[in-house]
C-alpha angles and dihedrals in degrees: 000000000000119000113226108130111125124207123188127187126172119219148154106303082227086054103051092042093050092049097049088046085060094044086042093061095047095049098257124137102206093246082056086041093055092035084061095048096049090051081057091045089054097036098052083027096222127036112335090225140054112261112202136151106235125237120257089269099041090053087049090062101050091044098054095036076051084060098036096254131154089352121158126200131193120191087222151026092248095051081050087053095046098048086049096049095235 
């Protein structure tokens, strides 16, 4: 079958760049981008992914890991064990 659907969205110019850097890297053009995500879309028949608003904590979180805030690093998994106790 042909493929001559068209689909146009407007966004943020930041946005789009950042997305089709990121498609770039990973070998997608964004028609083969949005063609994946409409198979998805068939296939789970709905949104492929869960769509939920987070909890105040949750949102703090993000917010503060966003700015750089309160983050931790280990240089393994097993230091990662080990802090967590695990």
């Amino acid at each position: 079958m042909a493929k001559t659907a068209m689909i146009r969205a407007r966004m943020e110019p930041s946005l789009k760049e950042n997305v089709e850097s990121i498609f770039n890297k990973i070998g997608l053009s964004t028609t083969e981008a949005i063609t994946l995500f409409y198979q998805q879309v068939v296939m789970s028949r709905g949104i492929p992914f869960e769509l939920k608003i987070p909890n105040e904590v949750t949102l703090e979180t993000i917010i503060k890991s966003n700015n750089g805030e309160e983050l931790h690093q280990v240089n393994n998994v097993e230091e990662l064990f080990e802090e967590l106790e695990l």
